[in-house]
N, C-alpha and C positions, 0 to 999 in steps of 0.2 A: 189874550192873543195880541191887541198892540202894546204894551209892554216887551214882549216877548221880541214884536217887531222893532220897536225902539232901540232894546237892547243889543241884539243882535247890528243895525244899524251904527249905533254909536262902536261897536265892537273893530267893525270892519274899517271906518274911518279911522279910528286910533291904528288900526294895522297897516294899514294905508301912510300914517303921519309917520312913522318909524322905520319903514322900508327904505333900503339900502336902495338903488338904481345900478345896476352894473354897466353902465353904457361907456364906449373905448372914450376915450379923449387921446385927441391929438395936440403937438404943440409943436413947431415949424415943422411938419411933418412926419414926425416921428409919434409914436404911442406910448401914451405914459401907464405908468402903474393907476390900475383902479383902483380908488379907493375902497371898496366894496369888498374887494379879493385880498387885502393890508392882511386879517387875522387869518391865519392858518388852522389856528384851532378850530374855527367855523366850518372848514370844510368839508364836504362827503367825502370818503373815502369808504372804499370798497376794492377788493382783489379780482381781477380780472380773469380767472383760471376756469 
């Protein structure tokens, strides 16, 4: 069982280390491109109908 816990722990921290952040950035006012949102192929897509 702690094994089990370690693992799981160490699991979430690695997921943790590699997350993107999407948060806006501004620069004299204006909103820049996130970087987070750059790859397109990442994206959900789904049909609206």
């Amino acid at each position: 069982m702690r094994v089990i816990l370690i693992l799981s722990l160490s699991f979430l921290c690695t997921l943790s280390v590699f997350a993107q952040h999407a948060s806006p950035i501004f620069k004299d006012g204006e909103a820049q491109i996130v970087p987070a949102f750059n790859d397109s192929e990442q994206w959900i897509r789904h049909d609206l109908i």
